[in-house]
LOFI-75073 format. One record per residue (C-alpha): residue number from 1; residue in three letters; z, y, x. Coordinates in steps of 0.02 Angstrom, whole numbers, plus 50000, padded with zeros to 5 digits. Layout:
<figus>
[NUM, "ALA", [Z, Y, X]]
...
</figus>
This chain:
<figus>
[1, "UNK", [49569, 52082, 49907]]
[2, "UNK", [49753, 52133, 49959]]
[3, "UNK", [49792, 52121, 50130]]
[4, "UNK", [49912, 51987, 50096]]
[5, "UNK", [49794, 51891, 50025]]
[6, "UNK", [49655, 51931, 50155]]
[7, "UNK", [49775, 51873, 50287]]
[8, "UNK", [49816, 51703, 50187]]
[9, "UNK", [49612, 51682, 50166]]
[10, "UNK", [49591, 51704, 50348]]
[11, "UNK", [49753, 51600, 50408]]
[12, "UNK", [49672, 51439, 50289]]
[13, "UNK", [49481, 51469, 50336]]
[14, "UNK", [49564, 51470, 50532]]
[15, "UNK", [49663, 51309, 50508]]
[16, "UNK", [49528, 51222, 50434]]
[17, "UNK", [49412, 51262, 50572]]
[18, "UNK", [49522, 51189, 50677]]
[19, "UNK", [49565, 51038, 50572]]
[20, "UNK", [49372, 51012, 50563]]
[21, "UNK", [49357, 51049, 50758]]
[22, "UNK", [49496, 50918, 50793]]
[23, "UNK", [49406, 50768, 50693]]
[24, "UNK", [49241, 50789, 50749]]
[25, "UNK", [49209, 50710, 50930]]
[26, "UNK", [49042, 50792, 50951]]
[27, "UNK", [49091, 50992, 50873]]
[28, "UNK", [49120, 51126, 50982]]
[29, "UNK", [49294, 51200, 51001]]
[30, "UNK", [49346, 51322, 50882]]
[31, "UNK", [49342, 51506, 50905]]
[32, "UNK", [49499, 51589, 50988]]
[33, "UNK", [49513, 51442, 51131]]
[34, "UNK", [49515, 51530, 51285]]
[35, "UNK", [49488, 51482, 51486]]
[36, "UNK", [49650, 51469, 51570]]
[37, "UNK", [49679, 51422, 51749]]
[38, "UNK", [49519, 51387, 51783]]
[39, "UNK", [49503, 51233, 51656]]
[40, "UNK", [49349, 51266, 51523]]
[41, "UNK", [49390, 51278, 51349]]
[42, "UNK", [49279, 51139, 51282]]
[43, "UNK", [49363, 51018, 51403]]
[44, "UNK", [49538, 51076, 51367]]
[45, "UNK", [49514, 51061, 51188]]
[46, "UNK", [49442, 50890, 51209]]
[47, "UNK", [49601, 50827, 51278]]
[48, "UNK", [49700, 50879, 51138]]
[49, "UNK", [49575, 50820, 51013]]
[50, "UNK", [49604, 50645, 51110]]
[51, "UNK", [49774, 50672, 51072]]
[52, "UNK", [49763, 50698, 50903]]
[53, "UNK", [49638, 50559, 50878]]
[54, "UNK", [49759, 50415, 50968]]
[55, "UNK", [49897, 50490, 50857]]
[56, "UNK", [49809, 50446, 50700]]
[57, "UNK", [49711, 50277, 50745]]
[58, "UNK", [49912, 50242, 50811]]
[59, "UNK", [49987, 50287, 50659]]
[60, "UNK", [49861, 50160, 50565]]
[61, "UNK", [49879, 50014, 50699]]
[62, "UNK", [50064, 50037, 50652]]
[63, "UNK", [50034, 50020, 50476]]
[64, "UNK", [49889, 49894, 50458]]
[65, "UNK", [49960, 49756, 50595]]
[66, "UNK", [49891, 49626, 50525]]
[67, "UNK", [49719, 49703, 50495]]
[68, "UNK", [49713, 49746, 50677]]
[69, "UNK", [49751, 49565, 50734]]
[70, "UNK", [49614, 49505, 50618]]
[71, "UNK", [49478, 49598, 50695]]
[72, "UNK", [49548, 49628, 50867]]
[73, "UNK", [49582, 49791, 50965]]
[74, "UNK", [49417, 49865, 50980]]
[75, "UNK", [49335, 49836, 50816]]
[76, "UNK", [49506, 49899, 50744]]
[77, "UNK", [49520, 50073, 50858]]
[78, "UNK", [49316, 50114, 50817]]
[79, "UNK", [49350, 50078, 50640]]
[80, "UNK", [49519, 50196, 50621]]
[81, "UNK", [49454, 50326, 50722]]
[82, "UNK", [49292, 50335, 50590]]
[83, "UNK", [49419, 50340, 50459]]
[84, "UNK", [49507, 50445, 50537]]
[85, "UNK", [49390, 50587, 50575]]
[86, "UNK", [49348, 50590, 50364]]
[87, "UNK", [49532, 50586, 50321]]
[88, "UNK", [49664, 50697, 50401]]
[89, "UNK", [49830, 50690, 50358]]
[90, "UNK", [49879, 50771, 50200]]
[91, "UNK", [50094, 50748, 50265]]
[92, "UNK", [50169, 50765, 50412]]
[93, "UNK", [50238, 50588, 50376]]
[94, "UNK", [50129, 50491, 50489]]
[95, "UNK", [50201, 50328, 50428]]
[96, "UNK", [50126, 50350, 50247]]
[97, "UNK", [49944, 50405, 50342]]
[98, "UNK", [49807, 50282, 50267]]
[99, "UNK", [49832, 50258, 50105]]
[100, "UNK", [49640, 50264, 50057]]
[101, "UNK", [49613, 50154, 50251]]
[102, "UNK", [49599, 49987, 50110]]
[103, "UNK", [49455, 50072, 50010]]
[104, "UNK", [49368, 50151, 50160]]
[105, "UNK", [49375, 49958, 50243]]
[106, "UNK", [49302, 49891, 50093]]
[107, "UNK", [49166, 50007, 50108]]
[108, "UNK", [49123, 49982, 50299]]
[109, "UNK", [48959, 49883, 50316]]
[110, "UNK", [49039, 49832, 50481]]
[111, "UNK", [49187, 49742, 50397]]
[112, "UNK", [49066, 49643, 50292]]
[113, "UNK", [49068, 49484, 50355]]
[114, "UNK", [49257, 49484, 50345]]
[115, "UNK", [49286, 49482, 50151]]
[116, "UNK", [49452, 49495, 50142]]
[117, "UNK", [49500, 49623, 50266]]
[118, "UNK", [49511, 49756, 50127]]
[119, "UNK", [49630, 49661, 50008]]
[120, "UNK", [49752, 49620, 50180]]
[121, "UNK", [49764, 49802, 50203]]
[122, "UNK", [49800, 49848, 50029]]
[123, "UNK", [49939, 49733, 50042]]
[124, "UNK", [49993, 49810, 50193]]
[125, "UNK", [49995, 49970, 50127]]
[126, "UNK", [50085, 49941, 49962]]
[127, "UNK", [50231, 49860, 50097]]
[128, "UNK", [50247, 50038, 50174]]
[129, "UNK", [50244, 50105, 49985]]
[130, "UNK", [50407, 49965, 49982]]
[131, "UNK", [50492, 50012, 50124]]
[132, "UNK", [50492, 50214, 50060]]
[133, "UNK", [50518, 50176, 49892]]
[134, "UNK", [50676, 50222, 49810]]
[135, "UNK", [50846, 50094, 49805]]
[136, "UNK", [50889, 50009, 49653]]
[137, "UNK", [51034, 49903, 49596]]
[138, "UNK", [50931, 49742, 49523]]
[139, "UNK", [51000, 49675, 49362]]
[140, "UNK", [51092, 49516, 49361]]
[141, "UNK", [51109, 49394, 49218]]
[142, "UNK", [51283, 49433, 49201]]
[143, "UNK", [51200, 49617, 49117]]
[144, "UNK", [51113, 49510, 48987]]
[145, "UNK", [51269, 49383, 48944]]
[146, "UNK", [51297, 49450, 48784]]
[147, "UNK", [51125, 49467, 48711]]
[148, "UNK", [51069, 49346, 48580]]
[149, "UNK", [50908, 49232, 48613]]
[150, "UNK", [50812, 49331, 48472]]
[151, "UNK", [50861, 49488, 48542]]
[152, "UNK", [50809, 49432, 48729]]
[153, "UNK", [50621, 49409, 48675]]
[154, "UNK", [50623, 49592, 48612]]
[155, "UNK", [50699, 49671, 48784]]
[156, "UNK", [50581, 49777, 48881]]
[157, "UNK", [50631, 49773, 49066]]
[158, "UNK", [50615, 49897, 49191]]
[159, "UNK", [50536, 49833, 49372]]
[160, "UNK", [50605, 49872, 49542]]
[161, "UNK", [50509, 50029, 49602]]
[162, "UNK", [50483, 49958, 49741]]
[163, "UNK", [50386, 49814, 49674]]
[164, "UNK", [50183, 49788, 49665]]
[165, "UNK", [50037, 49669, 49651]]
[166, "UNK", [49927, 49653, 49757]]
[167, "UNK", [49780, 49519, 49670]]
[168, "UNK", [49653, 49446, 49762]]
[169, "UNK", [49496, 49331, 49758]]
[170, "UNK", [49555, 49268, 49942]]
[171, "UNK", [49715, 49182, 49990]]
[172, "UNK", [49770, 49357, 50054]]
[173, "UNK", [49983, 49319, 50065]]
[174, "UNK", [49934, 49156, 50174]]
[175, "UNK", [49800, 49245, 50270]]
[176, "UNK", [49910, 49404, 50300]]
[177, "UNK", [50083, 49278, 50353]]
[178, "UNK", [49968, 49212, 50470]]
[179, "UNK", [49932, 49355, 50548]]
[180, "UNK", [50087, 49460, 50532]]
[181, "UNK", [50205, 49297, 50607]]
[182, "UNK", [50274, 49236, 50466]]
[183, "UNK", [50151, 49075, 50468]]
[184, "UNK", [50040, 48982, 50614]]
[185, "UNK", [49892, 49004, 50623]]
[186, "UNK", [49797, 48880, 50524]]
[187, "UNK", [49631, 48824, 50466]]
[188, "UNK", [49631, 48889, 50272]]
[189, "UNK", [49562, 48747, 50179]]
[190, "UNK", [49596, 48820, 50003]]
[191, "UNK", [49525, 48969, 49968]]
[192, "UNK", [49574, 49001, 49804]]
[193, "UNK", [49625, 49182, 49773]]
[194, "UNK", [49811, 49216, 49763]]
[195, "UNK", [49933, 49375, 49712]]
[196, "UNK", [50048, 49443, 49832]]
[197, "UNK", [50216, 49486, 49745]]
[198, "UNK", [50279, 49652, 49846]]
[199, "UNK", [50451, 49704, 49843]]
[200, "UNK", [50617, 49780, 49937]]
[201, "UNK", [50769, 49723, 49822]]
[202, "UNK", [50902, 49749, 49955]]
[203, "UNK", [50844, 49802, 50134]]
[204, "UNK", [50678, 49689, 50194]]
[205, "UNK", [50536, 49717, 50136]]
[206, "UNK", [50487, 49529, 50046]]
[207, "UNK", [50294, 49485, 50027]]
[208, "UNK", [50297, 49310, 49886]]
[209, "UNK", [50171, 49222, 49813]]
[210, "UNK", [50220, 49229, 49619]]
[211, "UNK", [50204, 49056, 49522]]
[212, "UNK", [50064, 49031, 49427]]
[213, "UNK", [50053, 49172, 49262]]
[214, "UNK", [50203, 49262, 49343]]
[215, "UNK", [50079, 49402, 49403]]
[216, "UNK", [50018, 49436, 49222]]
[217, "UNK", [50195, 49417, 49167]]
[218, "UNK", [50261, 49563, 49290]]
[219, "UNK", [50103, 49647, 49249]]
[220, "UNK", [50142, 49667, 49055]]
[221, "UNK", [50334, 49676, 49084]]
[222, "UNK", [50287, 49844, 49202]]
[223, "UNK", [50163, 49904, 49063]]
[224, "UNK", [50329, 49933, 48955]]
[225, "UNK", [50298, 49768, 48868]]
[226, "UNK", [50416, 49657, 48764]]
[227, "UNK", [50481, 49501, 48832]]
[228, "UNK", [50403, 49384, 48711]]
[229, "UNK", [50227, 49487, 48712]]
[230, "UNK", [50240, 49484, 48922]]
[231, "UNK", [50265, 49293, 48910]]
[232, "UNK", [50126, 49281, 48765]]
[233, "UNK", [49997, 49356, 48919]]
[234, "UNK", [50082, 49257, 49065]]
[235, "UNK", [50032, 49111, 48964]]
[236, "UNK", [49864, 49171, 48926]]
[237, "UNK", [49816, 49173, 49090]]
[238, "UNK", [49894, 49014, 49147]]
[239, "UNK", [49965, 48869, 49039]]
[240, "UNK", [50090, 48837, 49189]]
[241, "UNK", [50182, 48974, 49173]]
[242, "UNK", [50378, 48917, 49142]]
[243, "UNK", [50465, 49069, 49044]]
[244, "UNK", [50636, 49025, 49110]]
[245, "UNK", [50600, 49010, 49304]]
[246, "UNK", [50506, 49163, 49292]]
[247, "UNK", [50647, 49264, 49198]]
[248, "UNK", [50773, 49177, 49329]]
[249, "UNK", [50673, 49253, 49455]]
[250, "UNK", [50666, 49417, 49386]]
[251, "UNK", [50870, 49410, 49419]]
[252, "UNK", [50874, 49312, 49574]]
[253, "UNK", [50737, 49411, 49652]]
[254, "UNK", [50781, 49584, 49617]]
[255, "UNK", [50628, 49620, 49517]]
[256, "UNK", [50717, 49703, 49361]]
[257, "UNK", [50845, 49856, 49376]]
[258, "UNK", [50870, 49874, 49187]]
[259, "UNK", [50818, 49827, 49014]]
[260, "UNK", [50848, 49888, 48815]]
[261, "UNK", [50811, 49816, 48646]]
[262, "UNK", [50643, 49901, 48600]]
[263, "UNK", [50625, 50002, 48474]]
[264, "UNK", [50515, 49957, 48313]]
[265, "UNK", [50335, 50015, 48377]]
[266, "UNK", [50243, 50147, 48260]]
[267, "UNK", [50130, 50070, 48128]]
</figus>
């Protein structure tokens, strides 16, 4: 082993003793702390362990308000700081910290008798995703003036990158407006699972609740799907589904940023 690379081997087996030290409440400091003025090293380390620990379970609360508000302050703080000493940061972009904070909720025995908590916080997570995600001029209906109605059903359209589904067997949009503002509190008398619709066409950040088929329309259309064969699922999954309000909205609400004939598939 080179010296280089000796010194690269120790630097990472250093840093991850102290990333382990850090997330682990009940570990012992990691080698190299030192006593200074008087102040043991275990408790000086603890201190900035703390530190590190609010930081984290902070940078989720900010992410995941609407999870927090569900299950209140301390159920919230025990169950971010769990996460939280399993899953370090992998960027120094705190506000993209949690991305696998859905999953790990859907896995907590502790979370159990609140069903839906996971699918709340995968919607709030794929809003952050929205937020970040890169700006797009959507396509109007003035782009497609020109194109024939036979042509139309052959387009394949390219989504917003901004824009995801979120599907649920819980009425996670109304359950999440409740608790992020945008509704009052209610009693939920329909249960029925719903889709959230998640997208930044201009500068908010818009959570809908697509009409019914529109989800399996978006779906197919992001798959690289034609028109007609997006519509052909749309209607598969609900007989509802209205073709021209849902290709309205795709102009209206910034869903689309572009679209091209398709080419003849291979045989």
């Amino acid at each position: 082993m080179t010296p280089h690379v000796f010194q690269n081997h120790w630097q990472s087996h250093w840093q991850n003793h102290w990333a382990q030290a850090l997330l682990d409440p009940a570990g012992a400091p990691p080698p190299g702390v030192a006593r200074q003025a008087g102040t043991a090293p275990d408790r000086r380390f603890a201190v900035y362990r703390n530190n590190v620990m609010v930081s984290l379970t902070g940078a989720l609360a900010a992410r995941f308000p609407a999870v927090k508000r569900i299950v209140g302050d301390e159920f919230f703080d025990s169950a971010a700081r769990a996460f939280a000493s399993k899953n370090p940061p992998r960027s120094p972009l705190m506000m993209t910290y949690g991305e696998e904070f859905p999953d790990f909720i859907a896995r907590l025995d502790a979370a159990s008798a609140v069903p839906y908590l996971a699918d709340v916080a995968r919607l709030e997570a794929a809003r952050t995703r929205a937020y970040h995600a890169d700006d797009a001029a959507p396509l109007t209906a003035a782009d497609l003036a020109g194109v024939s109605q036979e042509t139309l059903f052959d387009l394949r359209f390219v989504l917003h990158p901004s824009l995801e589904l979120v599907a649920s067997r819980f009425p996670v949009v109304t359950i999440w407006a409740m608790n992020a503002g945008d509704l009052e509190l209610a009693e939920i008398t329909d249960w029925s699972g719903e889709t959230a619709l998640i997208v930044r066409p201009a500068l908010d950040v818009e959570v809908r609740r697509p009409p019914p088929g529109a989800a399996a329309f978006l779906a197919s259309l992001a798959a690289g799907d034609r028109l007609g064969d997006a519509a052909a699922a749309a209607l598969a999954q609900s007989a509802d589904f209205d073709l021209a309000v849902n290709l309205a909205a795709l102009f209206s609400g910034g869903l689309a940023i572009d679209a091209a004939a398709a080419k003849d598939d291979p045989q």
